[in-house]
C-alpha positions as CSV (number, residue, x, y, z in Angstrom):
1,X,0.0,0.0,0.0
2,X,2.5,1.9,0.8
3,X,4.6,1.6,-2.5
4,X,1.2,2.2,-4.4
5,X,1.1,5.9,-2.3
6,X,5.0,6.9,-3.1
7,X,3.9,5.9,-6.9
8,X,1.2,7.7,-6.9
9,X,3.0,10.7,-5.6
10,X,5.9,10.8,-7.6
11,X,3.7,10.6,-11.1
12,X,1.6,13.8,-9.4
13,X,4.7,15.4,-9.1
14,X,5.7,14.7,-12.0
15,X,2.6,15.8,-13.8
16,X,2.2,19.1,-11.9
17,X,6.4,20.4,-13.3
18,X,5.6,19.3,-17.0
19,X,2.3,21.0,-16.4
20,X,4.0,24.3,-14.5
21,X,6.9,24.2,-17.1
22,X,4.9,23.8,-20.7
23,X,2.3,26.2,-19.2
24,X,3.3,30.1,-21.1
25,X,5.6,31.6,-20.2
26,X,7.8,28.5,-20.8
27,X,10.2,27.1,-18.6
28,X,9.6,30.2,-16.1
29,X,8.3,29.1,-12.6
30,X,6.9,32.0,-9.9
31,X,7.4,31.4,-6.3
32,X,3.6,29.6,-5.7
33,X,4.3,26.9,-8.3
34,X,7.9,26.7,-6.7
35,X,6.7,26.2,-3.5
36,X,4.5,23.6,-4.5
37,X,6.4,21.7,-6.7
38,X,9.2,22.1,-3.5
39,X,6.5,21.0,-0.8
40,X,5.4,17.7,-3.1
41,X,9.3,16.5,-3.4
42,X,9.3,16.4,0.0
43,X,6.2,14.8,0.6
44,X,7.5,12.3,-1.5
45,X,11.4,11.7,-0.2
46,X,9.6,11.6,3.8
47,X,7.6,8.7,2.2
């Protein structure tokens, strides 16, 4: 259950930087979506 969570978590992350990165203007991140993306990696390394 646990491995299904950390999967799970690490394909949301992944979806939310392609999303924040091909999103205009490209490849520039503000602080909110680098916060988030920041806040999710963690989530998923404490996993």
């Amino acid at each position: 259950m646990m491995a299904l969570v950390l999967l799970l978590s690490t394909v949301e992350l992944g979806w939310i930087i392609v999303k924040d990165i091909i999103s205009p203007p490209i490849f520039l991140l503000d602080i909110n979506e680098l916060l988030e993306i920041f806040g999710l990696f963690l989530l998923v390394v404490m996993n």
